[in-house]
PyMOL Python script that loads the backbone (N, CA, C, O; Angstrom):
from pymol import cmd

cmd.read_pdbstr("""\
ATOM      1  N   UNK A   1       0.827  -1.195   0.000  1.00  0.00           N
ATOM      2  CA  UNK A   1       0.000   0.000   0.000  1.00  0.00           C
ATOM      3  C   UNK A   1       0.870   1.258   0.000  1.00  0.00           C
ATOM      4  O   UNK A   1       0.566   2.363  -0.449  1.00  0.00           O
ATOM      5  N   UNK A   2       2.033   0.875   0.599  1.00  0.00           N
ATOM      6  CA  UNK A   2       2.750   2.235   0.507  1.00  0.00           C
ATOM      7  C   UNK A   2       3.414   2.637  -0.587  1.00  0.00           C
ATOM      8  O   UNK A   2       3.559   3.833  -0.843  1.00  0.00           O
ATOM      9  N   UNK A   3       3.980   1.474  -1.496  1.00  0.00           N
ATOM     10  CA  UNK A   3       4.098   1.484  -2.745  1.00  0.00           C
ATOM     11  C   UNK A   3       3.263   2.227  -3.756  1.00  0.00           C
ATOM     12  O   UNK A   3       3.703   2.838  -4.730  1.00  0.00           O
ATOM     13  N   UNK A   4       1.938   2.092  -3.382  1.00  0.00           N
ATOM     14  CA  UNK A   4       0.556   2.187  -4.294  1.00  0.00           C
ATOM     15  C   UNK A   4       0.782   4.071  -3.903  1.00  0.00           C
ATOM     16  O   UNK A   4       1.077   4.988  -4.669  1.00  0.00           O
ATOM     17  N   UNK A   5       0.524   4.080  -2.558  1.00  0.00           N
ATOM     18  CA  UNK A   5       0.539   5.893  -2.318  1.00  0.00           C
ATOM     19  C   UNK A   5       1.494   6.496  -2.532  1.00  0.00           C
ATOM     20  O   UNK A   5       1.268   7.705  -2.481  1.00  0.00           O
ATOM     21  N   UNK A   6       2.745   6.189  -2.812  1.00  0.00           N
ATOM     22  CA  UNK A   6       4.048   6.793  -3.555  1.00  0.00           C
ATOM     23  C   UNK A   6       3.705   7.360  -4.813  1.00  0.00           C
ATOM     24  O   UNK A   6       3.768   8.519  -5.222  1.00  0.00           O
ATOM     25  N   UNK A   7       3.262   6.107  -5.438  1.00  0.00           N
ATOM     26  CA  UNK A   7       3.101   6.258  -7.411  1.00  0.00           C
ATOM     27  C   UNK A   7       1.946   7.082  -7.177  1.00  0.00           C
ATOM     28  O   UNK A   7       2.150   8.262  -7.462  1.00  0.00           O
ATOM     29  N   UNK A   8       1.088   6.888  -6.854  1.00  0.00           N
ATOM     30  CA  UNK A   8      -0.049   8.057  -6.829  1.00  0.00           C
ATOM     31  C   UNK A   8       0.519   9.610  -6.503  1.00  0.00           C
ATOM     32  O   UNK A   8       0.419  10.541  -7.301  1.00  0.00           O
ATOM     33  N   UNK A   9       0.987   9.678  -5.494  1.00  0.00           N
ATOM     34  CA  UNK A   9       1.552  11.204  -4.902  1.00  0.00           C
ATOM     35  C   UNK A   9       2.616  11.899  -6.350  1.00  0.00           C
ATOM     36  O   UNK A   9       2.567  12.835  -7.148  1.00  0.00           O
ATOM     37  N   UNK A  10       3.392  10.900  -6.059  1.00  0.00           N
ATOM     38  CA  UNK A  10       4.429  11.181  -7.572  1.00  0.00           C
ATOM     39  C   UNK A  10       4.024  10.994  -9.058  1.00  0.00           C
ATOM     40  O   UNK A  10       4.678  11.440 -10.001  1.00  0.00           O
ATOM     41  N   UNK A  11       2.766  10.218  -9.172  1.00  0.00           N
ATOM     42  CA  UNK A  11       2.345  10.090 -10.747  1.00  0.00           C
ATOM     43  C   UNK A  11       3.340   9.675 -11.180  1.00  0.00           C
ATOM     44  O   UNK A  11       3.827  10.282 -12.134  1.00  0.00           O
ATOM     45  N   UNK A  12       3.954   8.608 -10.704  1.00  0.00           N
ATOM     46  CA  UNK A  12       4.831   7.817 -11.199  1.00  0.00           C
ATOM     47  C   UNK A  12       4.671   5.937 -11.229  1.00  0.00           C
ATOM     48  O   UNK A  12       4.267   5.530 -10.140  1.00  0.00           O
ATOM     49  N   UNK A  13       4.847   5.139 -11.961  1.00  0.00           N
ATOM     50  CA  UNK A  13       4.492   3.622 -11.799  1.00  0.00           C
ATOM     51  C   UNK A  13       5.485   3.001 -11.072  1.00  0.00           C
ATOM     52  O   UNK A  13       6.674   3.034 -11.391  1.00  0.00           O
ATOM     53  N   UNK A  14       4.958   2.327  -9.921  1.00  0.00           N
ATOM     54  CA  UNK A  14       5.879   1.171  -9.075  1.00  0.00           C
ATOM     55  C   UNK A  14       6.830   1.208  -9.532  1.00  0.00           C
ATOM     56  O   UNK A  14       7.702   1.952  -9.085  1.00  0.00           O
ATOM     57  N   UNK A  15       7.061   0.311 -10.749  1.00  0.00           N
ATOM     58  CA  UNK A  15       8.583   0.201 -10.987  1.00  0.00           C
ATOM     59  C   UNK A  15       9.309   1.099 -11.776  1.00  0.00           C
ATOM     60  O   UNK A  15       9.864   0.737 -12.813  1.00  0.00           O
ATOM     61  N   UNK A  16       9.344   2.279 -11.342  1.00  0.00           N
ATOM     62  CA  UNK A  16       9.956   3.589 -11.717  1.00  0.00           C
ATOM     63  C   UNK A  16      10.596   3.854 -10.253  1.00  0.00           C
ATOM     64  O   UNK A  16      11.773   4.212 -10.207  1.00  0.00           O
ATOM     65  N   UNK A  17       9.945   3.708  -9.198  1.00  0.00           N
ATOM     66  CA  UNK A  17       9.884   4.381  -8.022  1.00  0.00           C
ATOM     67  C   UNK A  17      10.976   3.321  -7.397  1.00  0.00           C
ATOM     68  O   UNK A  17      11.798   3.625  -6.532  1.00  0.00           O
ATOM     69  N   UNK A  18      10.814   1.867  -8.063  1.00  0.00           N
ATOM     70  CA  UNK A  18      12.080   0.889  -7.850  1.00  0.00           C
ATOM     71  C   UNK A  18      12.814   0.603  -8.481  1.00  0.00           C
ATOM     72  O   UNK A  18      13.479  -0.423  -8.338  1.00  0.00           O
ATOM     73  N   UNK A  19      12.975   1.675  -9.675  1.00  0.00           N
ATOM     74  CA  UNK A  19      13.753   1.296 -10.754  1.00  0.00           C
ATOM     75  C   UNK A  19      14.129  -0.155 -11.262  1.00  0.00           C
ATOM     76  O   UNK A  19      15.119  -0.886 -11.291  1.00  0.00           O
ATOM     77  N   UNK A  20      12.645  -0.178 -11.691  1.00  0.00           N
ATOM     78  CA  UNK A  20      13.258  -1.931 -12.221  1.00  0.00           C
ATOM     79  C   UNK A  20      13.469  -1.797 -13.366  1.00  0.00           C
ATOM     80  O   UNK A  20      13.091  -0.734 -13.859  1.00  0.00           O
ATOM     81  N   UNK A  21      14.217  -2.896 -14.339  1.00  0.00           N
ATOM     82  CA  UNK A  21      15.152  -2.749 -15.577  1.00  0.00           C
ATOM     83  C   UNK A  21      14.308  -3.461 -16.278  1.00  0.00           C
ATOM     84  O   UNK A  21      13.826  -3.074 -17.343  1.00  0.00           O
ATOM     85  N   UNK A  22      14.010  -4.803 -15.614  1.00  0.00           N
ATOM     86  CA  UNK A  22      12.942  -6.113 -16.954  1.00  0.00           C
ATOM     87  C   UNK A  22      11.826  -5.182 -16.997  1.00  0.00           C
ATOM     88  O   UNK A  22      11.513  -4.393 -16.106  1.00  0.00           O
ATOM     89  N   UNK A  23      11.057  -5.412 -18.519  1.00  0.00           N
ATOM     90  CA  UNK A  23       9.787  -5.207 -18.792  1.00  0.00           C
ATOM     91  C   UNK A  23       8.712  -6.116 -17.843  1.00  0.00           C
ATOM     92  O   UNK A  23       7.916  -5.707 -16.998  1.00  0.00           O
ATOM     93  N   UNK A  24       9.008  -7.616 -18.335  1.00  0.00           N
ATOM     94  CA  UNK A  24       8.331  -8.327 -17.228  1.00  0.00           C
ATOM     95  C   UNK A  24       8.286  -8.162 -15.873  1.00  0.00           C
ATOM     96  O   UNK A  24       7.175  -8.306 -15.363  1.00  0.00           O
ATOM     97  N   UNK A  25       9.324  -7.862 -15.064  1.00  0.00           N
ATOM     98  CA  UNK A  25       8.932  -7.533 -13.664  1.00  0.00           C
ATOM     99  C   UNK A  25       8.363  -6.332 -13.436  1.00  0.00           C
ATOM    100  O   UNK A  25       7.446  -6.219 -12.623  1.00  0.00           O
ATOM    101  N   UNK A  26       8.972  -5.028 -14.314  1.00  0.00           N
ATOM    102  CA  UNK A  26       8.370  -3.741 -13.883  1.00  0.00           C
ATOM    103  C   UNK A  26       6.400  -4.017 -14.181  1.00  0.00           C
ATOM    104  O   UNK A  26       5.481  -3.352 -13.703  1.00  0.00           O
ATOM    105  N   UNK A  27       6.355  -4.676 -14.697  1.00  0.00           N
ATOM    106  CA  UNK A  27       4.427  -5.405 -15.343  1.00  0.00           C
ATOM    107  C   UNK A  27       3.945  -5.786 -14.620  1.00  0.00           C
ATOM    108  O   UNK A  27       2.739  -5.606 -14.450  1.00  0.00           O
ATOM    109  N   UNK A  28       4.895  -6.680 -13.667  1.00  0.00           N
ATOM    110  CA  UNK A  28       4.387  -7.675 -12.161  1.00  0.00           C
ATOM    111  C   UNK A  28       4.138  -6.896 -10.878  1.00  0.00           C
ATOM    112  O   UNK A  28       3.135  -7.057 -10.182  1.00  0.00           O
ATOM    113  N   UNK A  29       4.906  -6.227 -10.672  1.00  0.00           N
ATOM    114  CA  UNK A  29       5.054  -5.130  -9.789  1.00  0.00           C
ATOM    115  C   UNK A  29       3.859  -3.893 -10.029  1.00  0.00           C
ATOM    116  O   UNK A  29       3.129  -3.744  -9.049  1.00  0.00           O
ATOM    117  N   UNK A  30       3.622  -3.151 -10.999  1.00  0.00           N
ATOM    118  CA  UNK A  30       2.642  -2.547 -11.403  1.00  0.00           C
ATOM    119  C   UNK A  30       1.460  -3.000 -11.507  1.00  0.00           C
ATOM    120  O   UNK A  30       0.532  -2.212 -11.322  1.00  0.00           O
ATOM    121  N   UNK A  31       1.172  -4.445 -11.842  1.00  0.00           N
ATOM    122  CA  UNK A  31      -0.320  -4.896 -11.683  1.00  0.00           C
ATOM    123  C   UNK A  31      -0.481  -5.124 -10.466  1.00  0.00           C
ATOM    124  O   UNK A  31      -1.522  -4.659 -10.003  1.00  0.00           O
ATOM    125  N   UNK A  32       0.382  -5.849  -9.551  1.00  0.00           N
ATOM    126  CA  UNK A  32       0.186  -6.289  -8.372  1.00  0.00           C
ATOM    127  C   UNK A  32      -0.804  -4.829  -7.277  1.00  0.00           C
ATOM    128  O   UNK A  32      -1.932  -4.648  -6.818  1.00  0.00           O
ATOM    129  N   UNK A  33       1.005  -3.863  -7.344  1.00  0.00           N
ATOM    130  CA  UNK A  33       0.555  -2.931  -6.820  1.00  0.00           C
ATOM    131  C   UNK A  33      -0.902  -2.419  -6.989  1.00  0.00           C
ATOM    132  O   UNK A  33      -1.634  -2.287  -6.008  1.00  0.00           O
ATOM    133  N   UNK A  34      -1.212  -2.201  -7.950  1.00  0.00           N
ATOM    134  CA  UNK A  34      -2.735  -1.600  -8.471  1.00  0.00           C
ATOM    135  C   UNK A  34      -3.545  -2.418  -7.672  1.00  0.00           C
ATOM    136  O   UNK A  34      -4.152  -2.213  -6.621  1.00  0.00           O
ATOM    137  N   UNK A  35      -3.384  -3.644  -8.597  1.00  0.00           N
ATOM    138  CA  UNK A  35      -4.630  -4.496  -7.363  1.00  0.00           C
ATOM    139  C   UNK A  35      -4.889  -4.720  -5.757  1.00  0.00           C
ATOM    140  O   UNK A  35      -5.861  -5.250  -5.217  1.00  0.00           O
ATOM    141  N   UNK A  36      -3.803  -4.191  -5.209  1.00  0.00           N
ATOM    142  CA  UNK A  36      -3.735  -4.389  -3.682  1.00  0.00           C
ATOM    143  C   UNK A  36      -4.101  -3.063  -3.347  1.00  0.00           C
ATOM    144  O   UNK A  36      -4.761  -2.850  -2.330  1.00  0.00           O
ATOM    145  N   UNK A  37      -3.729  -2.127  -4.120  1.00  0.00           N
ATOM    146  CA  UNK A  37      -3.749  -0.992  -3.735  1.00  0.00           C
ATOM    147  C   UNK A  37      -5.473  -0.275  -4.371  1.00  0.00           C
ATOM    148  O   UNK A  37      -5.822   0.890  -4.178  1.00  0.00           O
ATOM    149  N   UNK A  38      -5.872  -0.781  -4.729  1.00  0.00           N
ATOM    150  CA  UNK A  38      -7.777  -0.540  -5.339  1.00  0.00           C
ATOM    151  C   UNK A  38      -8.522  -1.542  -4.356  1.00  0.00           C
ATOM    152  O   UNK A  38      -9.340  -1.132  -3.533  1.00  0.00           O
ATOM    153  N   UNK A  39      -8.220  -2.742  -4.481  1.00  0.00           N
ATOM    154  CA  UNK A  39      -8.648  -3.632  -2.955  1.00  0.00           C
ATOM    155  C   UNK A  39      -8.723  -2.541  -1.658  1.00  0.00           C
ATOM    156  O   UNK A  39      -9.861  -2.170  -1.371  1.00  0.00           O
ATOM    157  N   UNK A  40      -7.760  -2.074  -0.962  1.00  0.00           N
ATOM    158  CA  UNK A  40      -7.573  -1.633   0.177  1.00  0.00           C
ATOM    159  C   UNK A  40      -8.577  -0.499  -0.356  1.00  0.00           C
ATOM    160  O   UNK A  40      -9.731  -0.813  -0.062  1.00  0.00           O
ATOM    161  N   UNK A  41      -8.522   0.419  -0.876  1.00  0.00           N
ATOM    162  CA  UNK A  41      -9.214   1.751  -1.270  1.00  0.00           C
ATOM    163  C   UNK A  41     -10.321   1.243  -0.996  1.00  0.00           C
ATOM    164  O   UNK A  41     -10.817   1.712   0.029  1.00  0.00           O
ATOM    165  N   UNK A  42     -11.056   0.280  -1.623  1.00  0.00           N
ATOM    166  CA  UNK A  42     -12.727  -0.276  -1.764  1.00  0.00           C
ATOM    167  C   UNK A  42     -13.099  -0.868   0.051  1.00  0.00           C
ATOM    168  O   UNK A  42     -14.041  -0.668   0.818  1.00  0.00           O
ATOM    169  N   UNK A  43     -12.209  -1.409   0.118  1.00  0.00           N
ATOM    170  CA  UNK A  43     -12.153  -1.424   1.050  1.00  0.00           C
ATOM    171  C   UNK A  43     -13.028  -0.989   2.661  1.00  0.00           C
ATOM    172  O   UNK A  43     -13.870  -1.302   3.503  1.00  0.00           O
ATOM    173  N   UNK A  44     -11.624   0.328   2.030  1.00  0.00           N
ATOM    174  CA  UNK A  44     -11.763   1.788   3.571  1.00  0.00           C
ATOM    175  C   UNK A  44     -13.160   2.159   2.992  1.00  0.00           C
ATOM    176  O   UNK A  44     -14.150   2.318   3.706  1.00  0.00           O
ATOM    177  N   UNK A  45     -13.156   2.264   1.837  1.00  0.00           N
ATOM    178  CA  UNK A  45     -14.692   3.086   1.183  1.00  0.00           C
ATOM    179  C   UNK A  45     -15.801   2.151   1.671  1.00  0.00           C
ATOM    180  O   UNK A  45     -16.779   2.800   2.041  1.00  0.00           O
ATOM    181  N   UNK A  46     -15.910   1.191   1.753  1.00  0.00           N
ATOM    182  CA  UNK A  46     -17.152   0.222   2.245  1.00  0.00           C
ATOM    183  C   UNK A  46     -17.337   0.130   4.004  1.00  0.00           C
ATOM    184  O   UNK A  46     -18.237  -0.362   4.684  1.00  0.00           O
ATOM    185  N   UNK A  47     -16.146   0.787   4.356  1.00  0.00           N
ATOM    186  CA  UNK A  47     -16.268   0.419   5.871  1.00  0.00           C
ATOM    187  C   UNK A  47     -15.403  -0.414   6.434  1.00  0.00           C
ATOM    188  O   UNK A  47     -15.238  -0.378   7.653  1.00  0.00           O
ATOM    189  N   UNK A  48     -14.753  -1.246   5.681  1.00  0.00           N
ATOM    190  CA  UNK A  48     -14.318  -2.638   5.930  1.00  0.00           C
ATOM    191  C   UNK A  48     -13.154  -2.662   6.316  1.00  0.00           C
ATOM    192  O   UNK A  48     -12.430  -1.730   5.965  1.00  0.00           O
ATOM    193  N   UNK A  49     -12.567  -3.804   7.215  1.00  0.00           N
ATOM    194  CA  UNK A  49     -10.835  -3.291   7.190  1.00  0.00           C
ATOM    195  C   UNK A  49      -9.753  -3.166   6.174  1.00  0.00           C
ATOM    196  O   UNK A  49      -9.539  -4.264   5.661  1.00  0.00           O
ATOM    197  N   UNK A  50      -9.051  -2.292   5.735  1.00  0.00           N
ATOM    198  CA  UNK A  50      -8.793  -2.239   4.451  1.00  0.00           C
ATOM    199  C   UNK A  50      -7.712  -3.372   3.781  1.00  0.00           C
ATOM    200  O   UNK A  50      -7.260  -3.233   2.644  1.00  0.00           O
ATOM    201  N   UNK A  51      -7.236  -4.964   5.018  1.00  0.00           N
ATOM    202  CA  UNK A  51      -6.635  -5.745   4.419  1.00  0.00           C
ATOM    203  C   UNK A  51      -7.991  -7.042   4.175  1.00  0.00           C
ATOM    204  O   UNK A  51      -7.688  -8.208   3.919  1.00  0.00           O
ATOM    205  N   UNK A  52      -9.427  -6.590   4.306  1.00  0.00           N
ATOM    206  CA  UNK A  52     -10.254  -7.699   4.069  1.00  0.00           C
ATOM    207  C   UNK A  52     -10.328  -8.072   2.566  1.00  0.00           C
ATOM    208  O   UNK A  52     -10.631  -7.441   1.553  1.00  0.00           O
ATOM    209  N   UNK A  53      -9.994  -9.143   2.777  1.00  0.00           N
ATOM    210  CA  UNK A  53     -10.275  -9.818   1.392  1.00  0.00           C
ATOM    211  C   UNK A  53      -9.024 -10.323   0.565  1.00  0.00           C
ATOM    212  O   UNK A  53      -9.074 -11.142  -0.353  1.00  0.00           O
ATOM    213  N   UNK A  54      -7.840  -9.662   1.076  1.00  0.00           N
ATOM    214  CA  UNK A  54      -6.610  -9.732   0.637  1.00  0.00           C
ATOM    215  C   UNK A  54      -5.733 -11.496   0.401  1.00  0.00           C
ATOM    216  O   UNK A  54      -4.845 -11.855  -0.372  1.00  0.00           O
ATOM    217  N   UNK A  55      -6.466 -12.189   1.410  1.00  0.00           N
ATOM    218  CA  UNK A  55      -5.949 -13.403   0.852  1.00  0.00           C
ATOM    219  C   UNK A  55      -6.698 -14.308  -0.265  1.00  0.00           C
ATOM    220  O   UNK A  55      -6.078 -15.049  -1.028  1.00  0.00           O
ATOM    221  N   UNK A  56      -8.026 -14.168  -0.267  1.00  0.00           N
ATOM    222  CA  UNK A  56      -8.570 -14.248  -1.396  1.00  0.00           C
ATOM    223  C   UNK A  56      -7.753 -13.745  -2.487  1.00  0.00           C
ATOM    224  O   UNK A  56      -7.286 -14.614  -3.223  1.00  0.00           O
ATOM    225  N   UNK A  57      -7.464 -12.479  -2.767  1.00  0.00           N
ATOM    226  CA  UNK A  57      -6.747 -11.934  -3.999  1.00  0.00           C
ATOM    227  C   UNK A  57      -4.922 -12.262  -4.383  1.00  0.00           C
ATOM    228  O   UNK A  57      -4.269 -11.933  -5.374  1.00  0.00           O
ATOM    229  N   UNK A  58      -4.540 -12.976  -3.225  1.00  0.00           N
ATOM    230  CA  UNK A  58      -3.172 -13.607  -2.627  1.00  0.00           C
ATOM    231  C   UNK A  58      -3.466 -15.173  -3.726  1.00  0.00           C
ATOM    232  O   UNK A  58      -2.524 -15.523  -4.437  1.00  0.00           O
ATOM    233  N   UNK A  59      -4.779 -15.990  -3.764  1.00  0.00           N
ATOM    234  CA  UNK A  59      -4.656 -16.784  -4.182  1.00  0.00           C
ATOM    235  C   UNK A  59      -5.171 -16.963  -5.906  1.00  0.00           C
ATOM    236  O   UNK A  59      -4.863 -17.784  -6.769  1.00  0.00           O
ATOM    237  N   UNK A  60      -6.248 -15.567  -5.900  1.00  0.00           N
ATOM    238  CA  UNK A  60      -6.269 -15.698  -7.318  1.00  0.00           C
ATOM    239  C   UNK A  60      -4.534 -15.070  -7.876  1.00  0.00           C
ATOM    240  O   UNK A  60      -3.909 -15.743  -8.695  1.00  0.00           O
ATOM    241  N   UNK A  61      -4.121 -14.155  -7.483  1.00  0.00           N
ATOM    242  CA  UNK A  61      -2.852 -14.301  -8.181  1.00  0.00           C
ATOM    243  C   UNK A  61      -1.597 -15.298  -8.018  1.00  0.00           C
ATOM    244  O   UNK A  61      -0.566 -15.155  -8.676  1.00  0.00           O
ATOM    245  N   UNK A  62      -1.771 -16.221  -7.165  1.00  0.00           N
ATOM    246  CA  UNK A  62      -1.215 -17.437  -7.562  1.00  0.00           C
ATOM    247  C   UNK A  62      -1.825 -18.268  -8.222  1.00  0.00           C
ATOM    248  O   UNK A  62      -1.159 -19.184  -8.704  1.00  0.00           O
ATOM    249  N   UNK A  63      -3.001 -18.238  -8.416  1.00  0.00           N
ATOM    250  CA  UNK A  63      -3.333 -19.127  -9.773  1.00  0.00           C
ATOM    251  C   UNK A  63      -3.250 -18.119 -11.248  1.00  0.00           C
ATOM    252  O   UNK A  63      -3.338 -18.655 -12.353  1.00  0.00           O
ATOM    253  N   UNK A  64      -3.127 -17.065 -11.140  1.00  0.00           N
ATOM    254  CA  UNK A  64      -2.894 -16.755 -12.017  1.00  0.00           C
ATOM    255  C   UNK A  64      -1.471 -17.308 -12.637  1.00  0.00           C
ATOM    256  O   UNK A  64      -1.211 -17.853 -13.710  1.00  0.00           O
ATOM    257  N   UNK A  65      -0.581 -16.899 -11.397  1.00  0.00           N
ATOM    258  CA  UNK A  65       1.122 -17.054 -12.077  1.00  0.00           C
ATOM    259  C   UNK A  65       1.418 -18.772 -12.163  1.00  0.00           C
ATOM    260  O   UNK A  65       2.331 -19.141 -12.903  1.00  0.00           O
ATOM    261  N   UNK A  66       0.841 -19.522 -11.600  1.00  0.00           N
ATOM    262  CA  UNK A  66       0.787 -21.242 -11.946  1.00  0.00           C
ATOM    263  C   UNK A  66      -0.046 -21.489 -13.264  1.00  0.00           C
ATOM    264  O   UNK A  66      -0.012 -22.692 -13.524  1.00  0.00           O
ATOM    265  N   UNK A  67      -0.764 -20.793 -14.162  1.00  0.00           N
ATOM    266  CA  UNK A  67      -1.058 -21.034 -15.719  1.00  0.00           C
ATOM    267  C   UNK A  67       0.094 -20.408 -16.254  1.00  0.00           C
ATOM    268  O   UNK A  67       0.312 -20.694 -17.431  1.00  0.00           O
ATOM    269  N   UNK A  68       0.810 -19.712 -15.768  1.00  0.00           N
ATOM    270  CA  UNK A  68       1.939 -19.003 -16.814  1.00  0.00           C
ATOM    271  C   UNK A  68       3.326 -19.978 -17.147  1.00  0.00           C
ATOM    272  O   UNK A  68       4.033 -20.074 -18.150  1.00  0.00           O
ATOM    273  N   UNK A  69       3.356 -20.685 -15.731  1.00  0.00           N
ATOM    274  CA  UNK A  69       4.627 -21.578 -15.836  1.00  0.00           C
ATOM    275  C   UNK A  69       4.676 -22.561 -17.112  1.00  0.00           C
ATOM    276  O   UNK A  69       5.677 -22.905 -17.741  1.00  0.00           O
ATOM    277  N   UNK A  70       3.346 -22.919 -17.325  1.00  0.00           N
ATOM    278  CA  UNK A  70       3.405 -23.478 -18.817  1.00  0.00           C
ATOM    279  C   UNK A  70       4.086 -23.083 -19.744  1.00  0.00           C
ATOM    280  O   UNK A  70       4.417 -23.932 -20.572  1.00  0.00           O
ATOM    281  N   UNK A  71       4.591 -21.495 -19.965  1.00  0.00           N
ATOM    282  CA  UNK A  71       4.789 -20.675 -21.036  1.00  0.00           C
ATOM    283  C   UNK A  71       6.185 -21.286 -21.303  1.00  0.00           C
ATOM    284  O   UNK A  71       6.971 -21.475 -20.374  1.00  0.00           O
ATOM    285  N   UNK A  72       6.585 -21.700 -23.040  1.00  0.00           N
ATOM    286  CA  UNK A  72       7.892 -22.044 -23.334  1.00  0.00           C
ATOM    287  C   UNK A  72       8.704 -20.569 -23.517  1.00  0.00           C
ATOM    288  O   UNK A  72       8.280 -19.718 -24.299  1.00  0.00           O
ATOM    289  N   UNK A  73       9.960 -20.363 -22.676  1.00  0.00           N
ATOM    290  CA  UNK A  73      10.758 -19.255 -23.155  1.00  0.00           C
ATOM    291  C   UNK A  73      11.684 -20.217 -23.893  1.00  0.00           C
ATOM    292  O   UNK A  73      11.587 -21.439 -23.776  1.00  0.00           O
ATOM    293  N   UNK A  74      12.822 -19.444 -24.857  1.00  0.00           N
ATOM    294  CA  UNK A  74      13.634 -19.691 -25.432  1.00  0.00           C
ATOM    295  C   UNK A  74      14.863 -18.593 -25.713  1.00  0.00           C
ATOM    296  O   UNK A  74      14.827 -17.395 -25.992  1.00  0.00           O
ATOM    297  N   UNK A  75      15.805 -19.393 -25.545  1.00  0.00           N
ATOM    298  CA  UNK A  75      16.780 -18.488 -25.573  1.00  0.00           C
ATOM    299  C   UNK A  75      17.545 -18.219 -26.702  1.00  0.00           C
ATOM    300  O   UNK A  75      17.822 -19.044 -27.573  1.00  0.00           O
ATOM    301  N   UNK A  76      17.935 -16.861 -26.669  1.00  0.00           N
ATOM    302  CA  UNK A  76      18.568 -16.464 -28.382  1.00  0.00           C
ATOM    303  C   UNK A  76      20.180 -15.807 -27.690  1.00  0.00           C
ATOM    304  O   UNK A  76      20.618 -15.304 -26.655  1.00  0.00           O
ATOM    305  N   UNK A  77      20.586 -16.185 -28.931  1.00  0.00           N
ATOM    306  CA  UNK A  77      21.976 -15.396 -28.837  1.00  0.00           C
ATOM    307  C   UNK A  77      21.960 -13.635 -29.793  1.00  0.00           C
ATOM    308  O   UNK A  77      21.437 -13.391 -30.880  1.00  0.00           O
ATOM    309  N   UNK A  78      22.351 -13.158 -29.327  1.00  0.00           N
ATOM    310  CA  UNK A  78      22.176 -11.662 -29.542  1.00  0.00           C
ATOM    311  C   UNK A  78      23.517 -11.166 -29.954  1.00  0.00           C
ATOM    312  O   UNK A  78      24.436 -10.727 -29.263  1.00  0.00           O
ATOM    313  N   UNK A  79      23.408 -11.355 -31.368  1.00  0.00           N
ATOM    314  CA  UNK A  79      24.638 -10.963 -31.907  1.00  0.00           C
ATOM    315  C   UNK A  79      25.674  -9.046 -31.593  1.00  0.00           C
ATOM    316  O   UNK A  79      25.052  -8.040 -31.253  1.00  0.00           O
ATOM    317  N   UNK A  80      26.611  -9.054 -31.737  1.00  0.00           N
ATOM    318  CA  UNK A  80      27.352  -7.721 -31.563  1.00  0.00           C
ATOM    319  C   UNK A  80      26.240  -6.405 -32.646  1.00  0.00           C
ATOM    320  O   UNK A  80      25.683  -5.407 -32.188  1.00  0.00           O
ATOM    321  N   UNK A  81      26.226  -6.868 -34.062  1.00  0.00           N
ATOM    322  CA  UNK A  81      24.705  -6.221 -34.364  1.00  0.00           C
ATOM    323  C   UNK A  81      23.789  -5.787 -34.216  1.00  0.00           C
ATOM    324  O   UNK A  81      23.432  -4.673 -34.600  1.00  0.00           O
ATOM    325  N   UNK A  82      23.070  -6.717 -33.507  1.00  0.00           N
ATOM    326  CA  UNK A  82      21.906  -6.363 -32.664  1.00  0.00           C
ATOM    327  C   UNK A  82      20.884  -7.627 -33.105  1.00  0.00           C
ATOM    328  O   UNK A  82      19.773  -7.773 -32.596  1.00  0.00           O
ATOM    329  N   UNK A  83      21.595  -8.756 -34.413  1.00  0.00           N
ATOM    330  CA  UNK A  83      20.691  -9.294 -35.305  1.00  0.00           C
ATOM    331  C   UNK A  83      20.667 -10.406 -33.917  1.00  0.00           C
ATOM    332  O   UNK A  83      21.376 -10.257 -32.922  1.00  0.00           O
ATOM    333  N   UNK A  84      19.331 -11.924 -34.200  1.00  0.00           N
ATOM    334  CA  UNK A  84      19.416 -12.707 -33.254  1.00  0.00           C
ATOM    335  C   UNK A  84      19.020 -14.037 -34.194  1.00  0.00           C
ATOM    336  O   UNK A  84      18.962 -15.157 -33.686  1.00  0.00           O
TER     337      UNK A  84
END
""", "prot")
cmd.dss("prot")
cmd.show_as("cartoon", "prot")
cmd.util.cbc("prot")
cmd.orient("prot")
């Protein structure tokens, strides 16, 4: 959450604020954040304590990231060029 109120205050995305380098992680980090951080908001706005519900959303995003492990990567060699 404190992550989430940083990028908001600064109008800046999570992984700016952690300078991350991968596309893929700065993606992981930015969705995550959002979703924990709109959870808690709905939250406080309903009354509720603002970590209710949070392990529920703990397990849809582990089933999310257990369909991904399927995914084939492959590795390339990356010539002095730039060709692969």
């Amino acid at each position: 959450m404190r992550l989430y109120n940083q990028a908001e205050a600064y109008k800046q995305m999570p992984s700016e604020i952690l300078r991350l380098e991968t596309p893929w992680g700065a993606w992981q980090v930015n969705e995550i954040t959002l979703m924990i951080g709109r959870r808690m908001e709905r939250n406080v706005s309903e009354g509720k304590d603002a970590a209710d519900g949070l392990m529920n959303l703990k397990n849809t995003i582990r089933r999310g990231y257990k369909s991904l492990k399927g995914l084939v990567t492959k590795k390339v060699n990356i010539n002095p060029d730039g060709t692969w």
